[in-house]
N, C-alpha and C positions, 0 to 999 in steps of 0.2 A: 183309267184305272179305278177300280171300284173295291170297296171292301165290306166284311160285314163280320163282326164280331161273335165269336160263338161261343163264348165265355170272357169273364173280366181278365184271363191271361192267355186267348188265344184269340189268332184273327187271321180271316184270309184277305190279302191281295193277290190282286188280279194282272196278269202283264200278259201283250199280246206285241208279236213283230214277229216277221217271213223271213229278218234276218238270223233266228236261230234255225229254221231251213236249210239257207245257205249252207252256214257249216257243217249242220246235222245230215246233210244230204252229200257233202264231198267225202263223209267218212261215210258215211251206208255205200255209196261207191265204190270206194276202196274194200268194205268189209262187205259186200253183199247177200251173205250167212247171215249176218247178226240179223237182218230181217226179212230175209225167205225171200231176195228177192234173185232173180234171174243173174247170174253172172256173167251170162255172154251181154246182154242188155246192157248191164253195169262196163263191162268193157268196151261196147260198141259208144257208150257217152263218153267216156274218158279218152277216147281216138279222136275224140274232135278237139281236144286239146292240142295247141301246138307241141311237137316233141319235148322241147325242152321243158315245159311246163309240165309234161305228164311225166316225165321222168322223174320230177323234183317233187310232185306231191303224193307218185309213189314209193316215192322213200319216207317222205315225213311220218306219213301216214302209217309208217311203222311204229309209230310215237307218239303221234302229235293225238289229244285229244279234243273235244268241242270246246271251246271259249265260254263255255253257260254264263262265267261271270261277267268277265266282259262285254258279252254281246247284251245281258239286263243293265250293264251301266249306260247302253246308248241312249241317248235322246231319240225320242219320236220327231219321225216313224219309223224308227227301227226295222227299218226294208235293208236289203241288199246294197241299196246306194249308198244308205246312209250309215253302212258297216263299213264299206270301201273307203267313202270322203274323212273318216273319223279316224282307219288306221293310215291314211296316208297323212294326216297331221302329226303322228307320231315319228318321232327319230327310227330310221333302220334296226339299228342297234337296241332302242328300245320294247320294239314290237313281239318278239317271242316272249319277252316277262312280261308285258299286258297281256297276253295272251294265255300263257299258261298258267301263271301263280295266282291260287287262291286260297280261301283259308284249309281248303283239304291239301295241300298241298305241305308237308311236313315245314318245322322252321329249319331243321339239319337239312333237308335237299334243297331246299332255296338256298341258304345258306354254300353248299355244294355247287349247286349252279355256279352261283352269284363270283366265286373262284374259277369257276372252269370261265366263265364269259372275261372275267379278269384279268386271265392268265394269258387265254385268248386260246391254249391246249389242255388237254387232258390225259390224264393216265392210267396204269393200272387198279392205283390205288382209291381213285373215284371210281370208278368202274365199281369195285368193293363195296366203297361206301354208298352207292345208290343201291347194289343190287342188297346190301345188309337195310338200306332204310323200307325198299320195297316187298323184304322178307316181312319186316316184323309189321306191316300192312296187309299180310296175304295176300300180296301179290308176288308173281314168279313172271317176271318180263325175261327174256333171251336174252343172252350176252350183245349178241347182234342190236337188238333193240336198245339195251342201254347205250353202247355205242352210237349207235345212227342219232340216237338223244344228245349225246355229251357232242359229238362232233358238231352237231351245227350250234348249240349253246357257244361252243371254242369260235363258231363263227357266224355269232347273232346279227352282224349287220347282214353280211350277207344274206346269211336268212329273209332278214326283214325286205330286204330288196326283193328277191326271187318270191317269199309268201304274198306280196302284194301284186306282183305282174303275176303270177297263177291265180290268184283269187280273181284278177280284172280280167284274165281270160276264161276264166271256169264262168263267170256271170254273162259274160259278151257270147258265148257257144252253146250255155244250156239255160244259166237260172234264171234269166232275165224273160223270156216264154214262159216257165217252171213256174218264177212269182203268180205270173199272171195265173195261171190256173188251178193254185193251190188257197190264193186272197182268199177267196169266199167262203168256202170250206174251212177254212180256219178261224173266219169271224165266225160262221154261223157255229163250229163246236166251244167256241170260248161264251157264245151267249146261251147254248143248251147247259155247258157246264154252270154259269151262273144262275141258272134258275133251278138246277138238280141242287145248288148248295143251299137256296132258299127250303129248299121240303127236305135234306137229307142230313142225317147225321155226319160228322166230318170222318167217321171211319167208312159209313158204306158210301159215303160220295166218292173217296179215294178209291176204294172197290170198283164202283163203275168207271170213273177217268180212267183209270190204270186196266180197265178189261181184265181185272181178275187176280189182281195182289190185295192182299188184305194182312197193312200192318202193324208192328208192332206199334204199339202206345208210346213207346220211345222215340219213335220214327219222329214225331210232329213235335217241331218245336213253334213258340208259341207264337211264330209270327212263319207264316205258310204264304211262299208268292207262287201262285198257279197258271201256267202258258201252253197252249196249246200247239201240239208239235205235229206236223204234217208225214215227217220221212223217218220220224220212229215209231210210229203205229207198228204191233198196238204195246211196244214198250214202252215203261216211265223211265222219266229221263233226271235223276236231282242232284243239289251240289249243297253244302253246309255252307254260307255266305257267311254268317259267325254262329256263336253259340247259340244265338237266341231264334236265328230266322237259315229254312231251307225254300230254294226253290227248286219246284218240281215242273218239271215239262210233261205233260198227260197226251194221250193219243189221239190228236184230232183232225186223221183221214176217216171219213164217211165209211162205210159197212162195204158200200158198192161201187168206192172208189180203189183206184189201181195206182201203183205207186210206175205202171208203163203205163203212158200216156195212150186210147184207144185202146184197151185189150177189154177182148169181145165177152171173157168172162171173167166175174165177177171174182177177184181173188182172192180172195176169205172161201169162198168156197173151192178154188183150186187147192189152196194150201189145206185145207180141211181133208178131201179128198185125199190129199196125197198122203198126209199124215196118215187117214186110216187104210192106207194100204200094203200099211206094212204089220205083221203081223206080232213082231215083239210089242209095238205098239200099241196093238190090241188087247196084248195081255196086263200090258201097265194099266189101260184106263181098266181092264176087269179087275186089276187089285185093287185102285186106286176108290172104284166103286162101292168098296166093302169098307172100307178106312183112310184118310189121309197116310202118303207115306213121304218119306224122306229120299234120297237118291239112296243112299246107302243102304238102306231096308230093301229098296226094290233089287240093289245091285245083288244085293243075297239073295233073294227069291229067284231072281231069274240067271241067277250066276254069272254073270256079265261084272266085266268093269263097271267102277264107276263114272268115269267118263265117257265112255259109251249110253249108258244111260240119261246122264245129263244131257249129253246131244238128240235123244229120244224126246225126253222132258223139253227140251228146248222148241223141237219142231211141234209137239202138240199145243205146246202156249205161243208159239207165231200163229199158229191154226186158229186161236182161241179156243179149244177143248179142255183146258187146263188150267185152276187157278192157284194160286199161290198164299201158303201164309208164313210169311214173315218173321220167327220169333228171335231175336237176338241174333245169332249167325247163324241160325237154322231155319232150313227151309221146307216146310210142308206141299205137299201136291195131292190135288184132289180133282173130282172131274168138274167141271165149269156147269152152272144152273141151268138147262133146257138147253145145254148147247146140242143133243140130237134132235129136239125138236125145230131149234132154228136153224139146225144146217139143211133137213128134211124140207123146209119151208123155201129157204134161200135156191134150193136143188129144182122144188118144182118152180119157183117162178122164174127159174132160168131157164128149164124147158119149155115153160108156156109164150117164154119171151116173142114177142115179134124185131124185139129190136136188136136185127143182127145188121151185119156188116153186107155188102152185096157183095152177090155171088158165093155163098155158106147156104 
């Protein structure tokens, strides 16, 4: 871990381990939208899970989100192994609250939990109470989801039992290959990111990590731990550890790597492609070219819902066409620097390519 000071009240450290992989990659599985990636793909992996095991982590996964904090409190080497050997030293019962609580996590719904796991049931009126804590968060989870939440809380040992034989089968059928081929690429973007911090200011360094977010001043508190993330390229990944320190997970798959292992083209330029082929699409990056806009401005212009739009916006920034600025809860979009010049570039040296597959 290295650090390097960018003022007398800010500083970045550094963290790297393949075990935020792991979890970051069992939910792109489950969610395989959130990163443009193939869903028959994502389904043909989770088939190699024994049944019981796919059954139970596609339910979680109606809920469960990454561990970020936990998986930065491991000891190196913070691989795969050493996230398995660490949660099976924990009590059953105790492993869904290592797991989920941290400090974004409200003191009323820990609190809330902390009764449902107690009680060891739940009711309508937790139901209430979570979906009122997760109101005045701006979030809107489903009835369904807070359930499938509360129900395994009411039965955390279990849980704890069932998340760990699915995790040691999901490593044994996919990640344990997966580590192997994701190591290098992930040391080599955590050493390109530490030299872009030596020459760059801490707002356009976050710019380039993040492929195209540029945030608020607020964003950075004064102690920044930065990790490179292989299976949410080119999303940032962050979590508020306390007041004073966020860590951020940065995108660090290669330009010309593929999140399917062997696919013969390069995916930044499928998804690019595919983006601009559709034509509402077209018209967003034509407004978008004249001024940054918001969803809601565009949703006027093009008379369209707003969620529809956002799902437009969403696939042009998996594509990288689109970047993003940040200001309190508002969010600007504009079109990304030379990104037709390098998708034009990435285009022809894919057809100049010799290195194709046999028989293509």
């Amino acid at each position: 871990m290295k650090d390097r000071s960018l003022s007398t009240a800010q500083t970045i450290l550094w963290d790297y381990g393949t075990a935020y992989d792991l979890f970051i990659s069992l939910k792109v599985l489950h969610e395989p939208a959130s990163v443009g990636l193939r869903p028959s793909w994502a389904a043909g992996v989770r088939s190699r899970l024994p049944q019981n095991e796919r059954k139970f982590l596609e339910e979680i996964y109606a809920f469960f989100w990454i561990p970020l904090l936990w998986v930065y409190g491991l000891p190196q080497p913070k691989d795969a192994a050493t996230a398995i050997f660490t949660l099976r030293q924990i009590p059953p019962a105790e492993r869904l609250r290592a797991l989920s609580i941290s400090a974004e996590v409200s003191p009323e719904l820990q609190a809330r939990l902390r009764e449902v796991q107690a009680r060891r049931a739940y009711d309508e009126a937790d139901v209430e109470a979570v979906r009122a804590v997760d109101k005045a968060k701006g979030h809107s989870p489903t009835t369904a989801q807070i359930k499938s939440m509360l129900h395994w809380w009411a039965r955390a040992e279990e849980f704890g039992e069932r998340y760990l034989e699915a995790l040691q089968a999901y490593q044994q059928v996919f990640f344990a290959e997966e580590e192997r081929r994701i190591e290098a690429p992930l040391r080599q973007a955590l050493q390109k990111a530490q030299e872009l911090a030596e020459k760059m200011p801490l707002e356009q360094l976050m710019v380039e990590l993040s492929q195209g977010v540029e945030f608020d001043r607020s964003f950075f508190k004064p102690t920044l731990i930065l990790a490179p993330a292989y299976w949410s390229t080119p999303l940032v990944l962050y979590l508020e550890i306390d007041e004073s320190t966020r860590l951020i997970l940065f995108g660090g798959r290669p330009p010309g790597h593929s999140l399917i292992p062997g696919e013969a083209v390069p995916e930044g330029l499928m998804k690019a492609l595919k983006a601009l082929s559709d034509p509402t699409r077209l018209r967003i990056l034509r407004y978008l070219e004249k001024e940054p806009h918001t969803p809601s401005q565009l949703a006027r212009k093009l008379r369209l819902r707003a969620p529809t739009v956002i799902h437009h916006l969403t696939e042009l920034r998996l594509a990288g066409l689109v970047q993003i600025s940040v200001k309190g809860d508002t969010r600007f979009y504009s079109p990304r620097k030379g990104y037709l010049d390098q998708l034009c570039q990435t285009f022809e040296q894919f057809l100049r390519s010799e290195n194709l597959s046999a028989g293509e």
